[in-house]
N, C-alpha and C positions, 0 to 999 in steps of 0.2 A: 756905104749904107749896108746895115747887117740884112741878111736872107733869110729865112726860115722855113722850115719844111713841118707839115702839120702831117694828123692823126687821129682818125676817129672813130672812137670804138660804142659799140652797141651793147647795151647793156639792158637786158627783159629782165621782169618780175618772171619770179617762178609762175606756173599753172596754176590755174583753181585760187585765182587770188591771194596767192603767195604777197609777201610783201618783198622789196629788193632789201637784202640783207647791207647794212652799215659794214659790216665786217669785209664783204664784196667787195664795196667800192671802195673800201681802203684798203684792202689788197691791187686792184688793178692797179690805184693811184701810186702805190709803192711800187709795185714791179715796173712798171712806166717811168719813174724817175730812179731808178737803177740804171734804164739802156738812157740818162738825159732828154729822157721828154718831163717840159713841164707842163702845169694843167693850163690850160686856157681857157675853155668855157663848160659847163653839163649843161645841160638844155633837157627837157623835157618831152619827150614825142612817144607819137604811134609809132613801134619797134615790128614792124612783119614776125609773126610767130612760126614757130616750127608746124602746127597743125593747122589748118585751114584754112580761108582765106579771113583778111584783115588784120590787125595787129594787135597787138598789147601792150600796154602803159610800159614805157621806159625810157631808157636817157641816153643819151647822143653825149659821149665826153672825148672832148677835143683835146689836145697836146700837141705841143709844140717846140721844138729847137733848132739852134742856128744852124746852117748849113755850113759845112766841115770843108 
């Protein structure tokens, strides 16, 4: 039975209503399937911000590959 080992990376809108740049997550998504992680799921969530309390609109993107 194959293994796998997962990955999940956070990903905020800029400040002040920034919107998450296209170019972004197709960078992280490339540089991730470089080291063989593939993508699994992005999901949608409150992201804890860098300034104060509560969070900011972003995406939870999971990856995942077999265990070596």
């Amino acid at each position: 039975m194959q293994r796998y080992t997962y990955k999940v990376v956070e990903l905020r809108e800029k400040l002040m209503g920034g919107k998450m740049s296209g170019d972004r997550l197709e960078r992280v998504l490339n540089d991730h399937a470089r080291d063989g992680w593939q993508l699994k799921t992005i999901t949608s969530a409150d992201v804890k911000g860098r300034v104060g309390p509560g969070g900011v609109e972003g995406l939870l993107v999971t990856f995942e590959r077999p265990v070596q």
